[in-house]
N, CA and C of each residue as an Amber inpcrd file, in Angstrom:
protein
   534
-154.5050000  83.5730000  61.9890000-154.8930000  84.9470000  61.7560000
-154.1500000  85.8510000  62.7250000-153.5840000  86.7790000  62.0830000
-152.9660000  87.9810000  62.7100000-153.7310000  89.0400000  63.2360000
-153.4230000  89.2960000  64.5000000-154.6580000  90.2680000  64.9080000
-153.8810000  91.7170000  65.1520000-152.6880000  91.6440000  65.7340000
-152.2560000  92.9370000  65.5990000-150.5650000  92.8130000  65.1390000
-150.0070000  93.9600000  65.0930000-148.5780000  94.2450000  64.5530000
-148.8920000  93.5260000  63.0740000-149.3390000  94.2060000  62.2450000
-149.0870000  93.3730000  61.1320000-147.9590000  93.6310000  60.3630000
-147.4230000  92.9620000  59.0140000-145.9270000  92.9800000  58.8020000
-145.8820000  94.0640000  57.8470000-146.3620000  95.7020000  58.3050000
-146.1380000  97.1200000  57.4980000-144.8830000  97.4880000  57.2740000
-143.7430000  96.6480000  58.1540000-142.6050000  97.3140000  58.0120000
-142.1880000  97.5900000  56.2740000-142.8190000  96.7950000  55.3010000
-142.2190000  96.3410000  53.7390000-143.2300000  97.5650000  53.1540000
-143.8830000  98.2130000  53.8060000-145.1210000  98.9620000  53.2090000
-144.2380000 100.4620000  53.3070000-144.3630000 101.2870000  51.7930000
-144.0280000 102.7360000  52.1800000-145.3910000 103.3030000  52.0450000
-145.5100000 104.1260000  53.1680000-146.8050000 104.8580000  53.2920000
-146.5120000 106.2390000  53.2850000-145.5300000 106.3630000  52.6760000
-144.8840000 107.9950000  52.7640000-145.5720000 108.9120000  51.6240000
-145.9800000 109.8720000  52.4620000-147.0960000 110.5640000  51.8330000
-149.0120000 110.5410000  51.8590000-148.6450000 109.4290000  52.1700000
-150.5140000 108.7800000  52.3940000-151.3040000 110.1190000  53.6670000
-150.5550000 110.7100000  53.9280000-150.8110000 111.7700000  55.0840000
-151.9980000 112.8470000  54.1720000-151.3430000 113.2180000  52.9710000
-151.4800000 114.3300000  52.2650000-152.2240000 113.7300000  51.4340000
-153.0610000 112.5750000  51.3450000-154.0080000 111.6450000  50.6600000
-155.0130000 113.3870000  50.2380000-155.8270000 113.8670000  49.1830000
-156.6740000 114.4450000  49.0640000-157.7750000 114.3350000  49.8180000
-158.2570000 112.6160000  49.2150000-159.4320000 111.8910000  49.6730000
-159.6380000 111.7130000  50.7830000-158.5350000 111.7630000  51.9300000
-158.1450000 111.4320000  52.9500000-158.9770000 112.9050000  53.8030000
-158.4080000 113.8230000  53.4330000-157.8090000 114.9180000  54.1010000
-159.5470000 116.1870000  53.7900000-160.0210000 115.6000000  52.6310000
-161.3230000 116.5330000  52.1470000-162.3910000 115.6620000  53.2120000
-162.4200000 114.6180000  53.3460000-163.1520000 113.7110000  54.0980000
-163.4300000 113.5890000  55.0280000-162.0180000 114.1310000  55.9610000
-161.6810000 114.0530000  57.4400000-162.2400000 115.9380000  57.3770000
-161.6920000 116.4610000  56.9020000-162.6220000 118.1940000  57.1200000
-164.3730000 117.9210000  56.5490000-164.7590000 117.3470000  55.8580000
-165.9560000 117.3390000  55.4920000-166.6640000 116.5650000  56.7460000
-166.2230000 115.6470000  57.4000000-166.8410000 114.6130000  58.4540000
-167.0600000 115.7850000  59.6050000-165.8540000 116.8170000  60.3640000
-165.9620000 117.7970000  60.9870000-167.0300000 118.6280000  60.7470000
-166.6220000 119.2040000  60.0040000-167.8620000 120.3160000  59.2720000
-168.9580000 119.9970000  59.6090000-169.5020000 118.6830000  59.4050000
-171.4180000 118.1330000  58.9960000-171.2350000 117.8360000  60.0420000
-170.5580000 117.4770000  61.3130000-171.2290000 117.1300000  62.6480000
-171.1800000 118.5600000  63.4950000-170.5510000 119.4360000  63.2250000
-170.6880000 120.9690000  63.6820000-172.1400000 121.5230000  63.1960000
-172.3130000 121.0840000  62.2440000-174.0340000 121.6220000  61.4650000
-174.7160000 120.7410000  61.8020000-174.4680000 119.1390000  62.2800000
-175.8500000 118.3190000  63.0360000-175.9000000 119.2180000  64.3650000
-175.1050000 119.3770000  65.0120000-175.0470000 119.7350000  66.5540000
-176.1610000 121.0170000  66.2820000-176.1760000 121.8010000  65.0590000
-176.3220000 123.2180000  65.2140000-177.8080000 122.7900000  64.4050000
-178.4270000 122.1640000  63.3860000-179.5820000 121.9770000  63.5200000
-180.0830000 120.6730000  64.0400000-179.7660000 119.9080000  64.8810000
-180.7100000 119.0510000  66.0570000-181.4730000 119.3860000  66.0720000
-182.0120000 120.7500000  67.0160000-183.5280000 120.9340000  68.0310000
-184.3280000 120.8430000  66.1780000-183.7010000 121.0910000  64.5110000
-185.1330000 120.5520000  64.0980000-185.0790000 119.1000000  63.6800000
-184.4320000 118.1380000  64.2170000-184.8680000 116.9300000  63.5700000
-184.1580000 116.1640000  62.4820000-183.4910000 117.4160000  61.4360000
-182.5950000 117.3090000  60.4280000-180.8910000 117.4780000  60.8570000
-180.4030000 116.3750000  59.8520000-179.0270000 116.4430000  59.4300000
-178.5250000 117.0410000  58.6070000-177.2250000 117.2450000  58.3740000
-176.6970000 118.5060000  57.7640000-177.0220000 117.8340000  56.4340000
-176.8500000 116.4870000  55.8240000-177.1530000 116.2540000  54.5320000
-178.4770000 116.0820000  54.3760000-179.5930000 115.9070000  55.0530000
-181.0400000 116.1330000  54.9500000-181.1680000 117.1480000  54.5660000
-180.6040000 118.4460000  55.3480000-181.0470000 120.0450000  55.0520000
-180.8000000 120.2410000  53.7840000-179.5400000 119.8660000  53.1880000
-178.7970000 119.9300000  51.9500000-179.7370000 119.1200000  50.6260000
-180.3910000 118.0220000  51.6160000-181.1020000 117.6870000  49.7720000
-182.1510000 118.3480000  49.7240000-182.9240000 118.4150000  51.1600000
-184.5620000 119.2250000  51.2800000-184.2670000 120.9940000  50.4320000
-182.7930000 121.3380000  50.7250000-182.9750000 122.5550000  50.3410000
-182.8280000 122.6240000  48.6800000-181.9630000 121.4440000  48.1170000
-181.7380000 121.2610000  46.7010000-182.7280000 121.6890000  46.0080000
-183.4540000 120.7180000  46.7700000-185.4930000 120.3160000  46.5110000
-185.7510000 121.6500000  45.8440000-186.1310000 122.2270000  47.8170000
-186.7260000 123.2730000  47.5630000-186.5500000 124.4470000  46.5580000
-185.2650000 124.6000000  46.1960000-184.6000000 125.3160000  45.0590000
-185.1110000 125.2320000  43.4550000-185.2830000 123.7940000  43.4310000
-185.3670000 123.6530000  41.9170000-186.9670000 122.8870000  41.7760000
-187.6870000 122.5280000  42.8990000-188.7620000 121.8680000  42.3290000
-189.2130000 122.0090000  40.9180000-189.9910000 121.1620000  40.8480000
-189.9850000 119.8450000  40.8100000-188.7330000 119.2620000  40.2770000
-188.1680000 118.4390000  40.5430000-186.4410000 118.0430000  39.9390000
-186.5750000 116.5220000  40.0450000-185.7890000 116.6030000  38.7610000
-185.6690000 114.6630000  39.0960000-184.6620000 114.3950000  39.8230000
-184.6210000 113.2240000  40.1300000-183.5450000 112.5210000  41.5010000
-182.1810000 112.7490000  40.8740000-182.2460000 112.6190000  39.5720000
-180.9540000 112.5140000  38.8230000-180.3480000 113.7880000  38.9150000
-181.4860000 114.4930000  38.9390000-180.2840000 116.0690000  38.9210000
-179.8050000 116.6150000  39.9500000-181.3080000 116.1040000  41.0760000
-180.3150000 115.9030000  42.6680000-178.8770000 115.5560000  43.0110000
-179.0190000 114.3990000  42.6070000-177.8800000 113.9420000  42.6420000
-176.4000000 114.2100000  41.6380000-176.9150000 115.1880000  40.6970000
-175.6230000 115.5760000  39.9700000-175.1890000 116.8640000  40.7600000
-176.4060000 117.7160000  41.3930000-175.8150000 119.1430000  42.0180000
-175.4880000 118.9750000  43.1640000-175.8260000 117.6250000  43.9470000
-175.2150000 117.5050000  44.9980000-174.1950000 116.3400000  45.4290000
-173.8650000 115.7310000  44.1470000-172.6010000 115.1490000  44.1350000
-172.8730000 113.8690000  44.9780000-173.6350000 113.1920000  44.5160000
-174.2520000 111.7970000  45.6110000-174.2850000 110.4480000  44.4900000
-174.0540000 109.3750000  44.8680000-173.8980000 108.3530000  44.3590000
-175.5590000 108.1050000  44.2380000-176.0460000 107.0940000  43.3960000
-177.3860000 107.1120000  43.3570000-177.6920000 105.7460000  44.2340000
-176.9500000 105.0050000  45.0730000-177.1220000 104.1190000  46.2310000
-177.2760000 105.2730000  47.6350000-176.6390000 105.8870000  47.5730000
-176.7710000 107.1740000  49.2280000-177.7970000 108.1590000  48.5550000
-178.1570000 108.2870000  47.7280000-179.4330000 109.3860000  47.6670000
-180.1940000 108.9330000  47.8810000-180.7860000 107.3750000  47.0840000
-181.9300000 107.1770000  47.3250000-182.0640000 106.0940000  48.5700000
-181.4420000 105.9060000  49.2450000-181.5870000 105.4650000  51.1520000
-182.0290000 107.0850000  51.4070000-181.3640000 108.1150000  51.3430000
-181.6560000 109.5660000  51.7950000-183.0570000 109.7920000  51.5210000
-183.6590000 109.4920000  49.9290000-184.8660000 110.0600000  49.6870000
-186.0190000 108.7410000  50.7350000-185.5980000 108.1540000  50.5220000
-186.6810000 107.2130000  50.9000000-187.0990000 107.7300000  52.9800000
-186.3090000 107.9900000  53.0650000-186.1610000 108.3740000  54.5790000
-187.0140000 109.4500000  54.5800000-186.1600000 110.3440000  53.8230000
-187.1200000 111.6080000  53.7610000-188.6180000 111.6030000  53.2740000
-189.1010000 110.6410000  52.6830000-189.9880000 110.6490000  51.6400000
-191.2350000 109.8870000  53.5460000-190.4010000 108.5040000  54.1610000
-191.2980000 108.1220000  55.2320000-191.3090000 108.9340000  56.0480000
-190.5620000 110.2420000  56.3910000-190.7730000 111.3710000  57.1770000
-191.7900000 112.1930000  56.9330000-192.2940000 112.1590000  55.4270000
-193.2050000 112.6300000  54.8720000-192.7330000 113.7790000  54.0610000
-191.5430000 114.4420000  54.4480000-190.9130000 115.6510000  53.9160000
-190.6820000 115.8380000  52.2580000-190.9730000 115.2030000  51.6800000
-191.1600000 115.1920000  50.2910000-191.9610000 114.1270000  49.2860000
-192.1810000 114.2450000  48.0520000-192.9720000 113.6930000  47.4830000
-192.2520000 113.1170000  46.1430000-192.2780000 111.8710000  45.7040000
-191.2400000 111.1760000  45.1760000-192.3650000 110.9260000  43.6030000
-192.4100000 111.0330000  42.6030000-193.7530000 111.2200000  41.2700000
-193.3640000 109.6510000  41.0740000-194.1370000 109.2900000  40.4130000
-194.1680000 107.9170000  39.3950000-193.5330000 108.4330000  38.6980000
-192.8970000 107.5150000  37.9190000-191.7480000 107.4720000  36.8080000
-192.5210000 107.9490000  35.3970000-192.0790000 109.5630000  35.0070000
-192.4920000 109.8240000  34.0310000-192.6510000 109.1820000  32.4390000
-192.6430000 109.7150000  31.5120000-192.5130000 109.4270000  30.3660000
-190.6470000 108.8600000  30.0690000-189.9400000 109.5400000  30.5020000
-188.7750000 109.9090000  30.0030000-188.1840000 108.5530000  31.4970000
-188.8560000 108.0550000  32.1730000-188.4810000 106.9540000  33.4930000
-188.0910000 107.8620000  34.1300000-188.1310000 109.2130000  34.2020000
-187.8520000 110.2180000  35.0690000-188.6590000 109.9250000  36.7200000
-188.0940000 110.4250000  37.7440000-188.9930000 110.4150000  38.6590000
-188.5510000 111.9750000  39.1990000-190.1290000 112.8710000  39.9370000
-189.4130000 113.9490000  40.3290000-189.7720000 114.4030000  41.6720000
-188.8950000 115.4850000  42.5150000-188.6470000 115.4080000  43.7690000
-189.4560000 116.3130000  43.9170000-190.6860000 116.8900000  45.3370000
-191.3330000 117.8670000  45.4810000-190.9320000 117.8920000  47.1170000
-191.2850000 119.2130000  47.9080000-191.5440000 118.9440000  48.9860000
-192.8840000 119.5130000  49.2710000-192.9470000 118.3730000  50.5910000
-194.6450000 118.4960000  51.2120000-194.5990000 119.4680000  52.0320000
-195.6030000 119.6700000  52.5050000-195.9940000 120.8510000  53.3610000
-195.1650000 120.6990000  54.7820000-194.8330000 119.2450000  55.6040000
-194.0730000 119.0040000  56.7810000-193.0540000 119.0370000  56.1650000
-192.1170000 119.2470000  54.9520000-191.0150000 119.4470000  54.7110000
-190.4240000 120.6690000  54.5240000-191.4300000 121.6630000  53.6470000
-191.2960000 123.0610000  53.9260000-191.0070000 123.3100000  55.5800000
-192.0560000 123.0710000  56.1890000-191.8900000 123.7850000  57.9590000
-190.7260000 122.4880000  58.3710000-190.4620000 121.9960000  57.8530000
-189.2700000 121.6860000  58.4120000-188.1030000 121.8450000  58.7200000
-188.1120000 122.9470000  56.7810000-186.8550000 123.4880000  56.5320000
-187.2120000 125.2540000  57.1580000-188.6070000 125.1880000  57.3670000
-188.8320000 126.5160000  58.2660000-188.4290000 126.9030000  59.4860000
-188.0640000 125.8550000  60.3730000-187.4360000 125.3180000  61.6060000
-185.7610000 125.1190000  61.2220000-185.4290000 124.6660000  60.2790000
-184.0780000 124.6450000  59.8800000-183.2190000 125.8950000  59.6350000
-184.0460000 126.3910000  58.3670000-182.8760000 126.9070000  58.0170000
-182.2970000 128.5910000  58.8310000-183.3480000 128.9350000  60.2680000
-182.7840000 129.5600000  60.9050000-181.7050000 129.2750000  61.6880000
-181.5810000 128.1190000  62.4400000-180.6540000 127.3050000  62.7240000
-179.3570000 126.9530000  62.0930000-179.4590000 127.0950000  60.8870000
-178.5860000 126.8460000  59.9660000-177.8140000 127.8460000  59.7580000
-178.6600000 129.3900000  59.6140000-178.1820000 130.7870000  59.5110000
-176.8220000 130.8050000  60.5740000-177.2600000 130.4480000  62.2020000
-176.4420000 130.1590000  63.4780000-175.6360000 129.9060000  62.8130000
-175.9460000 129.1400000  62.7650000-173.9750000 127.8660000  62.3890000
-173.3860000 128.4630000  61.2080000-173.8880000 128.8080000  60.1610000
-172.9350000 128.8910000  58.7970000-172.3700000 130.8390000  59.4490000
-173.1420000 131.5840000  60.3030000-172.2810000 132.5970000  60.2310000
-171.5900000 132.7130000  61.4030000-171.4930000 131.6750000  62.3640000
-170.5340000 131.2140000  63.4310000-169.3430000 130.8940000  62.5560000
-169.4920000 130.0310000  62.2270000-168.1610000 129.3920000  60.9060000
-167.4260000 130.5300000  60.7520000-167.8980000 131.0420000  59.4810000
-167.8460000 131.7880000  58.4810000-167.0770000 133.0770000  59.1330000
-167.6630000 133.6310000  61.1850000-166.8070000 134.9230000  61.2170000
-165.6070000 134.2960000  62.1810000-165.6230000 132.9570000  62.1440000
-164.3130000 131.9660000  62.9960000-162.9740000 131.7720000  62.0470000
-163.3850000 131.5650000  60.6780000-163.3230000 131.4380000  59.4490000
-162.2360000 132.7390000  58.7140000-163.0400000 133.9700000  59.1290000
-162.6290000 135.4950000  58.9580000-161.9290000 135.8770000  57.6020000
-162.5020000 136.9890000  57.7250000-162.1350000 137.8250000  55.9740000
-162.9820000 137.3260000  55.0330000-162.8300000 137.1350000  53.8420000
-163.1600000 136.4260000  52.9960000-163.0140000 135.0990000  52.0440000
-162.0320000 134.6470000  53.3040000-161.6800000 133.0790000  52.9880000
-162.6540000 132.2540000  52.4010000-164.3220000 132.5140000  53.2280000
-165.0930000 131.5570000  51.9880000-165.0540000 131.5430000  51.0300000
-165.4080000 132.7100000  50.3470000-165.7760000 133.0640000  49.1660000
-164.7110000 132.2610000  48.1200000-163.1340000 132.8540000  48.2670000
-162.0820000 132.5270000  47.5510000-162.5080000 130.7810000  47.9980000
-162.4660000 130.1890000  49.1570000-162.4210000 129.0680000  49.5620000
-163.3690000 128.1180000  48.6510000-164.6200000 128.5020000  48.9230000
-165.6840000 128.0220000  48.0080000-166.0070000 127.8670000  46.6180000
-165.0040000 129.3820000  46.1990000-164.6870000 128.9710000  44.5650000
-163.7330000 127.3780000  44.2920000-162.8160000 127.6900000  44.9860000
-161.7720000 127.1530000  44.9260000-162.4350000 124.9070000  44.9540000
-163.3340000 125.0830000  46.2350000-163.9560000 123.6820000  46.0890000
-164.9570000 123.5660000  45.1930000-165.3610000 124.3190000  44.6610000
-166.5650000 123.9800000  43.5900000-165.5920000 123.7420000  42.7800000
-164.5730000 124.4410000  41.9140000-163.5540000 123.8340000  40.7640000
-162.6580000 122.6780000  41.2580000-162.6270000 122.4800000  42.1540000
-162.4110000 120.8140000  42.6370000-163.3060000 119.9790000  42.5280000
-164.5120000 120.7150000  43.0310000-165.5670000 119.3300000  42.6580000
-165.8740000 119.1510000  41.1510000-165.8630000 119.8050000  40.5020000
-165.7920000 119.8520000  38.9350000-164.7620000 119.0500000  38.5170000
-163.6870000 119.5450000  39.1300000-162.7320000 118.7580000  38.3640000
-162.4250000 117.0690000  38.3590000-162.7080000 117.1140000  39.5420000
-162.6640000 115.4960000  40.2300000-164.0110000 114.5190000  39.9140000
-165.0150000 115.5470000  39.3870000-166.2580000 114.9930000  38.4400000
-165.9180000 114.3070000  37.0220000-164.8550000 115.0680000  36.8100000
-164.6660000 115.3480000  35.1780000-163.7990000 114.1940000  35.1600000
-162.3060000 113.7240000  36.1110000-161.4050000 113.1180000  36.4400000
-162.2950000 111.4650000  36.4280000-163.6490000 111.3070000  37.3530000
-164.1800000 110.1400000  37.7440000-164.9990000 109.3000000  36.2080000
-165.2970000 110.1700000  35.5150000-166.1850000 110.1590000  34.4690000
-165.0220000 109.5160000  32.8970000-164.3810000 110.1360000  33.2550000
-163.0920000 109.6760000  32.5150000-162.3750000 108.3070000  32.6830000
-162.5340000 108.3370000  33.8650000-162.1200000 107.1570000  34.3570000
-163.1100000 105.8150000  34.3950000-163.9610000 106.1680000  33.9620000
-165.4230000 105.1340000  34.1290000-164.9840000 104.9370000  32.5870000
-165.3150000 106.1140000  31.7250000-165.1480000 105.4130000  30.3960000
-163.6510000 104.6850000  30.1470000-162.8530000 104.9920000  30.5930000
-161.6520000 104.3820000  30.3000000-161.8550000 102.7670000  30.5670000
-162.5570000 102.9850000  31.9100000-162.7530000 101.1840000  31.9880000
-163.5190000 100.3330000  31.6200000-164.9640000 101.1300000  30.9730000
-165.6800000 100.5000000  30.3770000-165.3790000 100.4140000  29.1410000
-164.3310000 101.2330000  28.2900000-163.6230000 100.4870000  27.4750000
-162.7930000  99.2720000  26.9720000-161.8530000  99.4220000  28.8820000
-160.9600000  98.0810000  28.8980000-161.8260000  96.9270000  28.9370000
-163.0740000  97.0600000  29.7780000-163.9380000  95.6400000  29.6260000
-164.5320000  95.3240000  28.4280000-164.9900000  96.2600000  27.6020000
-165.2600000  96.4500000  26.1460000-164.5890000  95.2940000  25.5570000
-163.4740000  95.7760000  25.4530000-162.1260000  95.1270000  24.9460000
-161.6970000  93.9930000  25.0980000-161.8640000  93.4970000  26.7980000
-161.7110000  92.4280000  27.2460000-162.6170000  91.0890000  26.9130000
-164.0190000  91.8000000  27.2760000-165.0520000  91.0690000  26.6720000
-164.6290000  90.3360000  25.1710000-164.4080000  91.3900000  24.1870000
-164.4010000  91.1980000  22.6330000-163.3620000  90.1020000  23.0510000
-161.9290000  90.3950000  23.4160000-160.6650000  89.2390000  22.9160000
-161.6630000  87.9530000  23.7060000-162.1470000  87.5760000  24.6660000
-162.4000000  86.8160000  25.5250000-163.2720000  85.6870000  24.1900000
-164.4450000  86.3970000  23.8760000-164.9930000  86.1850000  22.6430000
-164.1550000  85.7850000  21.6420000-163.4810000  86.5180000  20.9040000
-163.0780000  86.1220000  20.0140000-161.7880000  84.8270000  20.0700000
-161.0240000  84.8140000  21.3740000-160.1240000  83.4350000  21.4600000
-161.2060000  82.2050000  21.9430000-162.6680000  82.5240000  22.2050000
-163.4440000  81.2380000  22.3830000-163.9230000  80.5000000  21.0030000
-163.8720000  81.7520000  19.8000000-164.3590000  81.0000000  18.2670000
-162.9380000  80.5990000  17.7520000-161.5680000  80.6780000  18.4750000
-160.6510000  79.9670000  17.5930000-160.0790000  78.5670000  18.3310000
C-alpha cells in the first residue's frame, strides 16, 4: 500500500479547479460557519434555523416538501428532523392517509427561533452591507435559477438511469429464457 506520492503524474486534472460542485460547496461551507458563529449564543445551526424556519413558514408541511424547498436528500433531513424533533423543537404527525407525515413546530421551537432569528438579522445584514450594492438580490436570483436548474439536470439524470437499468434488467431476463 501506497501511502503518499501517488502515481498522478498520468492524471490531467486541468480544470478540476473551476469544478462547480467544488467551488458552490467550498463558498456554501464558509457561509454556514459565518452564520453558526453568528447564531451560537441560541443553540442552533445555520441549517437547523433554515429547516425550523421552512417549518415555521408553511406549517403544517410534509417532510417531503421540506425537503423539496430546501433542497435536502431525504437521508440528511431526516437525521436533521429527528434531532430537532429530540430537542423538542418540532412535532413530526403519524403518517397520514396519503403516508404523508407533517412538520409542526412546538412551542420550545418557536422561542427558539425567537432567540434566533434576531441573531440571524446580525449576520445576514453584516454580509449583505460587506457584500454591497445590490449584489444579493441579482446574486440570489441568479442561485435560485441554478438551483432549479441543477434540480431539473439531477432528475433527468435519475430517469435516464432508471431507464438504462430498466433495460438492463429486461436483456438480462430475456438472454436467461434463451
Amino acid at each position: 500500500m501506497q501511502v503518499k506520492g501517488g502515481a498522478t503524474d498520468s492524471l490531467d486534472l486541468s480544470g478540476t479547479g473551476s469544478c462547480a460542485a467544488f467551488n458552490f460547496r467550498r463558498t456554501a461551507r464558509a457561509v454556514a460557519r459565518l452564520y453558526d458563529l453568528g447564531l451560537e449564543p441560541s443553540g442552533l445551526r445555520a441549517t437547523q434555523f433554515a429547516i425550523l424556519t421552512a417549518i415555521a413558514k408553511f406549517q403544517p408541511v410534509s417532510i417531503s416538501r421540506i425537503g423539496e424547498i430546501l433542497v435536502l436528500d431525504q437521508t440528511t433531513l431526516t437525521r436533521s428532523l429527528r434531532l430537532l424533533q429530540k430537542q423538542r423543537y418540532l412535532e413530526i404527525s403519524p403518517r397520514s392517509i396519503r403516508r404523508q407525515r407533517f412538520l409542526t413546530l412546538t412551542d420550545p421551537g418557536v422561542k427558539a427561533l425567537a432567540v434566533a432569528v434576531p441573531l440571524w438579522r446580525k449576520v445576514q445584514a453584516k454580509f449583505l452591507a460587506e457584500m454591497g450594492g445590490d449584489t444579493w438580490a441579482a446574486l440570489r436570483n441568479e442561485l435560485e435559477r441554478l438551483a432549479g436548474m441543477a434540480v431539473q439536470l439531477e432528475t433527468s439524470a435519475i430517469k435516464r438511469l432508471a431507464v438504462a437499468a430498466a433495460s438492463k434488467k429486461e436483456n438480462s431476463s430475456n438472454s436467461k429464457k434463451d
